[in-house]
C-alpha positions in Angstrom: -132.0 262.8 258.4 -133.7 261.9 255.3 -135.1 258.7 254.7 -134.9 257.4 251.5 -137.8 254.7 249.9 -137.7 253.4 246.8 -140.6 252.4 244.7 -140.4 249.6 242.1 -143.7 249.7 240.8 -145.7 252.3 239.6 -147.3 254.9 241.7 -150.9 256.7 241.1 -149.5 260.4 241.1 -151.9 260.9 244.0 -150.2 258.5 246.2 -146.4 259.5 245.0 -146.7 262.9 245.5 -148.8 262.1 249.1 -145.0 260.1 249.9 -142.2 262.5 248.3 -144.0 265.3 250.9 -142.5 263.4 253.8 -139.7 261.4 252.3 -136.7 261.1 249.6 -139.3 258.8 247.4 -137.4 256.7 244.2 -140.2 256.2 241.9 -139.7 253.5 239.3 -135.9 253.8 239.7 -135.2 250.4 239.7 -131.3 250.9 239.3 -129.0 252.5 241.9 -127.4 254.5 238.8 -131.0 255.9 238.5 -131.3 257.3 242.1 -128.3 259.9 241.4 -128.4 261.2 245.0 -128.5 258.0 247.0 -127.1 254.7 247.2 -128.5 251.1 247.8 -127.1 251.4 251.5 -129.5 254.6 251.9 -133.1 252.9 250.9 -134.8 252.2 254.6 -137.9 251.2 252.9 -139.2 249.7 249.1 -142.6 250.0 248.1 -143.7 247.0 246.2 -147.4 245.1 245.1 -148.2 241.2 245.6 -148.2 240.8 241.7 -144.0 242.4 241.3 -143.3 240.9 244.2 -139.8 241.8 246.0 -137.1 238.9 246.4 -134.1 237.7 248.8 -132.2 238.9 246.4 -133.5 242.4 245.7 -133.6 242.4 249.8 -129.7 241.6 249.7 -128.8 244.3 247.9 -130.2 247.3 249.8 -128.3 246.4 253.4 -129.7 249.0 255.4 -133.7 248.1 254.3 -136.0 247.9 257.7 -139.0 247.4 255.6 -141.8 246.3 252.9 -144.6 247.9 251.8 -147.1 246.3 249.6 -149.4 248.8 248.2 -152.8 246.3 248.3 -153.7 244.0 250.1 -151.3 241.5 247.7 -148.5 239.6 248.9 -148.0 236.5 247.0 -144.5 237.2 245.2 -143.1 239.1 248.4 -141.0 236.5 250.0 -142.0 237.4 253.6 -139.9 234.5 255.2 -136.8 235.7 253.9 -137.6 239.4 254.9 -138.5 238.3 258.3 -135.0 236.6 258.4 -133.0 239.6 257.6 -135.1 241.8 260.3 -137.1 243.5 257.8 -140.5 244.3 258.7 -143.3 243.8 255.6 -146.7 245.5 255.3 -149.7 246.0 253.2 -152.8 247.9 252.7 -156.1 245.3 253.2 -159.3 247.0 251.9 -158.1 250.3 251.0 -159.1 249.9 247.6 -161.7 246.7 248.3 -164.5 248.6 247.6 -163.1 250.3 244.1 -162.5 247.0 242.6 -166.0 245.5 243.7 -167.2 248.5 241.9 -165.1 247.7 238.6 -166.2 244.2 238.6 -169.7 244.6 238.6 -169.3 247.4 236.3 -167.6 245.1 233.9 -170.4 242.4 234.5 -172.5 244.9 233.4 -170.8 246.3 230.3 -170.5 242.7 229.2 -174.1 241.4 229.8 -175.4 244.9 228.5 -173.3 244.9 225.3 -172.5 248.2 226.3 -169.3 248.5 223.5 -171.1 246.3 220.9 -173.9 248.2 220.9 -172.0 251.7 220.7 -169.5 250.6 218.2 -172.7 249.1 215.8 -174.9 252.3 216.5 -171.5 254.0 215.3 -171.2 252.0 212.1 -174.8 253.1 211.3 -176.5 249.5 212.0 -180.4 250.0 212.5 -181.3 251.4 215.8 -184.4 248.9 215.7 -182.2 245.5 214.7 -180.2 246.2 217.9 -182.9 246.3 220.4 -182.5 242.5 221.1 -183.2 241.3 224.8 -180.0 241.0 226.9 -179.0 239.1 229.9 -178.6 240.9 233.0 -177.9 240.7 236.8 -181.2 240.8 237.9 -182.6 237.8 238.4 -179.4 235.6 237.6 -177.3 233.8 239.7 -173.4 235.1 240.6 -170.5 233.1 241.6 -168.1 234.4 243.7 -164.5 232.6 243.7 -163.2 233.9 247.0 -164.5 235.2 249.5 -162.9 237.9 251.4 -163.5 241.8 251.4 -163.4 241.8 247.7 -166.3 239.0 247.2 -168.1 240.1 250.0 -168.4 243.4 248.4 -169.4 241.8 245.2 -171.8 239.7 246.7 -173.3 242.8 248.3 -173.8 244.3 245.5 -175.1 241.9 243.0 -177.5 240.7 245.4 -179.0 244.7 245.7 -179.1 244.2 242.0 -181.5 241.0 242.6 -179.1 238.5 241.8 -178.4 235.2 243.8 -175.2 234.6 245.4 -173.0 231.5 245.5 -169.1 231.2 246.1 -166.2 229.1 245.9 -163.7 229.3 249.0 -161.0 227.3 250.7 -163.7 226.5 253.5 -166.8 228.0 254.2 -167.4 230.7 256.0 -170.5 231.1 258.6 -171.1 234.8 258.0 -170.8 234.6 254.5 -173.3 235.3 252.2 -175.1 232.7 249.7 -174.5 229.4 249.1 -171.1 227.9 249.8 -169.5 225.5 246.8 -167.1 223.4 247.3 -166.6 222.2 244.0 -165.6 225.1 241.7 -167.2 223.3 238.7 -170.6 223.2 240.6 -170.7 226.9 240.9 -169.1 227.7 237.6 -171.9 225.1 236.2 -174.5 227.2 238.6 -173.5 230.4 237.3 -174.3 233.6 234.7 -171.6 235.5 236.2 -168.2 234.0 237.6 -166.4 236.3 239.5 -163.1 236.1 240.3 -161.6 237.7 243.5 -159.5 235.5 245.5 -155.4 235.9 245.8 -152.8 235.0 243.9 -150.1 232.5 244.3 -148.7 229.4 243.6 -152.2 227.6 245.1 -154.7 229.6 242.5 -152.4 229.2 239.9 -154.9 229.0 236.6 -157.7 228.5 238.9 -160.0 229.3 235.9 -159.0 227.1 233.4 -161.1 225.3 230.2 -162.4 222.9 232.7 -164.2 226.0 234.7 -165.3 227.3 231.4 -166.9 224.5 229.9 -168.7 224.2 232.6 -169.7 228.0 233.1 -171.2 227.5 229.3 -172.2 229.8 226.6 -174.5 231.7 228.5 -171.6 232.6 231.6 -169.4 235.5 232.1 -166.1 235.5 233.8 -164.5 238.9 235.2 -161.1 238.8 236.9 -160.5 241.1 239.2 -158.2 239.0 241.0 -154.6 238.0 240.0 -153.5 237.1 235.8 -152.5 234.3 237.0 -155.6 232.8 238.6 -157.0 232.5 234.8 -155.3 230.2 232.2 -155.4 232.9 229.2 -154.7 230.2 226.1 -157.6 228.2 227.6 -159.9 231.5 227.9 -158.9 232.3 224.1 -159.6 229.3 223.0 -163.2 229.4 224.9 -164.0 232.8 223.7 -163.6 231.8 220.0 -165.6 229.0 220.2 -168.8 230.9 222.1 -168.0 227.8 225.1 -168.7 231.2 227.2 -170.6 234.5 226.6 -167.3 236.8 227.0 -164.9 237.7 229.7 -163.9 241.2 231.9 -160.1 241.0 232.7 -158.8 243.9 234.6 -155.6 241.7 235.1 -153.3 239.7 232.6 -150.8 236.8 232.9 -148.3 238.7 231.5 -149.0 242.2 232.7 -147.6 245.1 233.0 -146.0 244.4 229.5 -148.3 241.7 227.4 -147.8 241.1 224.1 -149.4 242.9 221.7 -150.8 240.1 219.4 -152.4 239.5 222.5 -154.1 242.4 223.2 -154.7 243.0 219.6 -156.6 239.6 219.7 -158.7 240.7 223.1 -159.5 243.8 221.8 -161.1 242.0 218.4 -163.7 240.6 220.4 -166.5 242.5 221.4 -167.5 240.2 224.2 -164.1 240.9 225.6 -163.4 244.3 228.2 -160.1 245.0 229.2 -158.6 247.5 231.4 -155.0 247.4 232.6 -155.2 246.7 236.2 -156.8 249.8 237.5 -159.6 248.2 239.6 -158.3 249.4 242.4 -157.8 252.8 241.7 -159.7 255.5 242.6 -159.6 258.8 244.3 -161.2 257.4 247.2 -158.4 254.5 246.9 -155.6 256.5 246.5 -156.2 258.7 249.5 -157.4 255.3 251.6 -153.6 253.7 250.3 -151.8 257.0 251.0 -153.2 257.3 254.6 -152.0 253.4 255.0 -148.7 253.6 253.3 -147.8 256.6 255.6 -148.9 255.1 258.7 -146.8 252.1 258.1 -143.7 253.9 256.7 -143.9 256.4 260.2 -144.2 253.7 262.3 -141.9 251.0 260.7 -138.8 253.0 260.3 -139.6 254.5 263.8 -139.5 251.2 265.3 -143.5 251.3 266.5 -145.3 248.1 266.1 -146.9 247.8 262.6 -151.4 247.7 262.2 -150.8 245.8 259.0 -147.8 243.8 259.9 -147.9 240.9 257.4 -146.3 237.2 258.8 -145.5 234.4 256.6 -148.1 231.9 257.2 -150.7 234.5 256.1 -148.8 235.4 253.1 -149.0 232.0 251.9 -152.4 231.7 252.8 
C-alpha cells in the first residue's frame, strides 16, 4: 500500500528527496487538484512547521489523516487540541537543527558588531582603507542577553561565553542549570545588554515580545538578532528604532510577515547597513537536514504504524 503525505511548507531538497524514497510525498501541493494521483481521503500524514501552522479545518478536510509532523521543534499555530480530538497523533523534531541556528545567530552578532557588509560594500566603493580601520564592538568582553532559554539559548550562551562574553537571560522562570544570570524583567537585561538575543517560541504569549520599550532600553550601543519567531519582534517599532540610532542594528533571520513580506519592506531593511537579513534558514544545514530527515522518518514509521511516538507533542506543551 502506499502511503500518501503531503507537505504544505517547503522542504530543503535534502529532506524531500530523504521522504519521497519511502513514501508518495505531496510537496507544496496545497490543493487536492494539485496531487493528480491522490485524493484528500488518501493523505495519512501532513508535514507542517510551528510558524504555517495546520488548522481544524485543514484537519477536516483530509478524513483519513493519523498524523502531524512539525519539521522543528515549532508548534505554536498547530492546533494540537483539535488534532488530538480527531485521533490524530502530532509530532516534531526538538533540537535537530538547535545547534545550526545557535550558529547563525552568533554569526549574525558577529557580522553586525564587525561591520562585516559595511565595511565590504565601502572598501568596494573605493573609500580609504585607512578611514575604515575604526575600532568596533565585539563579543568579547561584552555582555549577551538571552530571551529564552531552551536548547537554542543554551547553545548561544555556550558559545558567546567561549567567545568571552557574559551571559544573562530572560525566561518564564529560572532555571537552576542554566547558565548566567537569570532576569526577570526583560527591560533589565535588554538595559544590561550589547547583544539581545532572541530565541524563545512563538505564540500568542511572545507576541511582539521585542517591542520599542525593549529597545529603548537596549540603547544605541545594543544589537538585537532574532532567531526565534517574526512575531516575537514588533517590526514598525524596530523600524522606527533603527532610523533613529535608539539601537546599533538588528540580525532577523525571521519576519512578521514571512514567507511573502512586502517588498517596500525588505527594500527598506536592505537600505540599512546595520541591518542583516536572511530568509529563515537558521536552521538549515546539512547537518540539520540529515538530523530532521532521521526524525521525520522515525515519526512517520512509527505513527502510521501505530508504535508510540519519541516526539509525541500534547497540548499543554504546545501552548507552553
Amino acid at each position: 500500500m502506499t502511503l500518501h503525505v503531503l507537505s504544505i511548507i517547503a522542504l530543503p531538497p535534502g529532506l524531500r528527496d530523504g521522504l519521497a524514497r519511502h513514501y508518495r510525498l505531496h510537496d507544496g501541493a496545497t490543493s487536492p487538484s494539485d496531487w493528480h494521483d491522490a485524493s484528500p481521503a488518501d493523505v495519512r500524514a501532513v508535514i507542517t512547521n510551528g510558524s504555517t501552522g495546520f488548522t481544524a479545518t485543514q484537519m477536516d478536510a483530509l478524513p483519513n489523516l493519523r498524523l502531524v509532523c512539525s519539521m522543528g521543534a515549532g508548534t505554536e499555530n498547530i492546533d494540537v487540541a483539535a488534532a488530538h480530538a480527531r485521533g490524530i497523533q502530532v509530532t516534531n523534531a526538538p533540537g535537530a537543527n538547535a545547534a545550526t541556528v545557535a550558529d547563525h545567530a552568533l554569526g549574525m552578532a558577529l557580522a553586525l558588531a564587525r561591520g562585516y557588509r559595511p565595511l565590504t560594500e565601502r572598501l568596494a566603493r573605493g573609500e580609504g582603507w585607512t578611514s575604515l580601520r575604526a575600532p568596533r564592538p565585539s563579543l568579547n568582553k561584552s555582555q549577551v542577553g538571552i530571551v529564552g532559554m531552551g536548547q537554542i539559548g543554551r547553545l548561544i550562551a555556550a558559545r558567546a561565553a567561549a567567545c568571552g562574553a557574559a551571559i544573562a537571560y530572560h525566561n518564564p522562570s529560572p532555571k537552576s542549570d542554566a547558565p548566567g544570570v537569570y532576569c526577570p524583567d526583560l527591560l533589565d537585561l535588554a538595559r544590561r545588554s550589547d547583544f539581545l538575543f532572541a530565541c524563545c517560541p512563538g505564540g500568542p504569549r511572545t507576541r511582539h515580545l521585542l517591542n520599542r520599550e525593549v529597545f529603548e532600553a537596549l540603547g544605541p550601543a545594543g544589537f538585537v538578532i532574532n532567531v526565534a519567531r517574526g512575531s516575537v519582534l514588533k517590526t514598525g517599532d524596530l523600524l522606527d528604532a533603527l532610523r533613529r540610532g535608539a539601537v546599533a542594528g538588528a540580525g532577523l533571520d525571521v519576519l512578521e510577515e514571512e514567507p511573502d513580506p512586502p517588498a517596500a519592506l525588505l527594500a527598506e531593511l536592505a537600505a540599512l547597513d546595520n541591518v542583516v537579513v536572511t530568509p529563515h534558514i537558521s536552521g538549515r544545514s546539512p547537518a540539520a537536514v540529515l538530523a530532521q530527515l532521521e526524525i521525520m522518518l522515525e515519526s512517520l514509521g512509527d505513527g502510521l504504524a501505530g508504535r508510540p511516538l519519541r516526539f509525541a507533542v500534547q497540548a499543554a506543551t504546545a501552548a507552553a
